[in-house]
N, C-alpha and C positions, 0 to 999 in steps of 0.2 A: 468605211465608206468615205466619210469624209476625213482630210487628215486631221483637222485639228481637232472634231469631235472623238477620234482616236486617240489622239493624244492629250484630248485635255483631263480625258476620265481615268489612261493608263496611269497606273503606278502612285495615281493622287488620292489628297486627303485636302480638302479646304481648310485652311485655318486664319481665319479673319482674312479673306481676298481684300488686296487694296485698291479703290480705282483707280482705274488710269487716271493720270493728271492731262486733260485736256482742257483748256481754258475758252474760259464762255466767249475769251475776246477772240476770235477768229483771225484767217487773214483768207485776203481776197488776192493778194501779190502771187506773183509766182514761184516765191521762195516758200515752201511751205517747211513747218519749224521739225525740227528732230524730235521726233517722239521719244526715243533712246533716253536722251540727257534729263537726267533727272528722275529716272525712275526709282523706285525703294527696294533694293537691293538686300534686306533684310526681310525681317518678321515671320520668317521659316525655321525656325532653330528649335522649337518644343511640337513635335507631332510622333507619329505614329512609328517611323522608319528611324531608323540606326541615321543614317545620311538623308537629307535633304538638299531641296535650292528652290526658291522667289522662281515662276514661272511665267514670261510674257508670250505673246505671238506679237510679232512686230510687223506690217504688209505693206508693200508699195504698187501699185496699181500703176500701168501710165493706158490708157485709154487714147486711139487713131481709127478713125476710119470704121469702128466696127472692132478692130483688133483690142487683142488686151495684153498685155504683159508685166512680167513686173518679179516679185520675190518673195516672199514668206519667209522669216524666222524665228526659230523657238531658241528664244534667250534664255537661260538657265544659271541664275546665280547661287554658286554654294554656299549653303552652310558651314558654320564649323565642323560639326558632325562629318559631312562630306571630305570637305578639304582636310579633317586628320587622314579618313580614310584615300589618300591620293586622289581627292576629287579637286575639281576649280572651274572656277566659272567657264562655260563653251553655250557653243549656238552650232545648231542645225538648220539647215540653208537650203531651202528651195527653190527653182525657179517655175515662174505661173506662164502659163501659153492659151490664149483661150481666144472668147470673142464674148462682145457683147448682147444681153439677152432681155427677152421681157423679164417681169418681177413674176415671184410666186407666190412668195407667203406676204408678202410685206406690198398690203393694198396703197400705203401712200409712200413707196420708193421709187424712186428716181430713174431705179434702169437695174437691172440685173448682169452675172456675169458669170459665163461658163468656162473654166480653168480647169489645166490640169497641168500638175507636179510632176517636179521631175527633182530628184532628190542633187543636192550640188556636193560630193563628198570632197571635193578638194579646198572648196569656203566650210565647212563644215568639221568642228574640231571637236564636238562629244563623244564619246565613245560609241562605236558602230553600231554597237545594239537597243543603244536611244530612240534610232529615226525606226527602229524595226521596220527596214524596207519597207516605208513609206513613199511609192514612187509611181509617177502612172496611177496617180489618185485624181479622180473627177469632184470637185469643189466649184459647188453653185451658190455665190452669196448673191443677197439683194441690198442695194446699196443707197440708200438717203443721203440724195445731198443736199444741204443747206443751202440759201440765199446767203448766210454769214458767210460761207469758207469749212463751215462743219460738215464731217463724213460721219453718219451712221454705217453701222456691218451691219449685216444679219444671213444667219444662214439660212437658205433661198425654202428647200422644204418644210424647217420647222419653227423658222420666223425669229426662232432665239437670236441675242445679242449676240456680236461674236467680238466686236471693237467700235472705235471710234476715234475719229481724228481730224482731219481737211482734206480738202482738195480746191486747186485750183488749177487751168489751163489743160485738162482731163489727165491732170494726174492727181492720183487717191494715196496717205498714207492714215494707216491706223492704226495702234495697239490695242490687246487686251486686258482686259484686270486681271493682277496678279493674283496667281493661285498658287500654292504650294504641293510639289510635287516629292515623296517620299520614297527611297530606293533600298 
């Protein structure tokens, strides 16, 4: 139903998720910082599966008028384990198309937002059977924004955390906490 709730359970095993590094010092600018740089890339290598890799959701939001657009990526850094077996670090790339909505679950969020996916195979370098046709997926988060420049996620029916990050000049970027994904 939703993608990332689809993908965050498929194929997984948590083993110590790390948080995101978002930093309590915010910005209000409209350079908003790279969630990317600096993530932990590591701490997947003793689980369940033969191969693993460090699992993030990466999201850009730009918010107009009511409009919503923007991108979803599932970063995926291998393990050793993987990368003997011909694995190596890739991301799966979607684009979001939607409009902006009231909240559902999340009684003190800022504004809600109804997306849907559209899988991007050509930005997109995992092997095809990752995104398992993930595509023309309807994705309703509710979204906290800070006075600081902080973005709360949360997804819209069942309130759960999904990310966190900034936003300023109505565009939203967030990541998730790293989980470990087992293949």
């Amino acid at each position: 139903m939703y993608i990332l709730l689809g993908l965050l359970f498929a194929c997984s095993s948590e083993a110590d998720p790390a948080p995101a590094t978002v930093s309590p010092t915010a910005t209000k600018s409209s350079e908003l910082p790279d969630l990317v740089k600096g993530l932990n890339k590591g701490g997947c290598d003793n689980g369940p599966g033969e191969s693993g890799a460090a699992s993030y959701f990466v999201g850009e939001l730009n918010i107009s008028e009511g409009n919503v657009k923007g991108e979803e990526k599932w970063l995926l850094y291998a393990n050793e384990k993987w990368k003997t077996n011909n694995g190596a670090d890739c991301t799966v790339k979607w684009g979001l198309n939607g409009s902006k909505t009231t909240t559902q679950a999340c009684g003190s969020c800022t504004l809600g937002v109804a997306l849907t996916n559209s899988l991007d195979k050509v930005a997109s370098n995992c092997p095809e059977d990752m995104a398992k046709g993930e595509t023309g997926k309807a994705i309703n988060y509710d979204i906290d924004l800070k006075e600081d420049g902080r973005a709360i996620i949360y997804f819209s029916r069942s309130g759960k955390k999904v990310g966190e990050g900034y936003h300023a000049n109505g565009k939203i970027k967030y990541v998730t906490d790293m989980s470990c994904r087992w293949f």
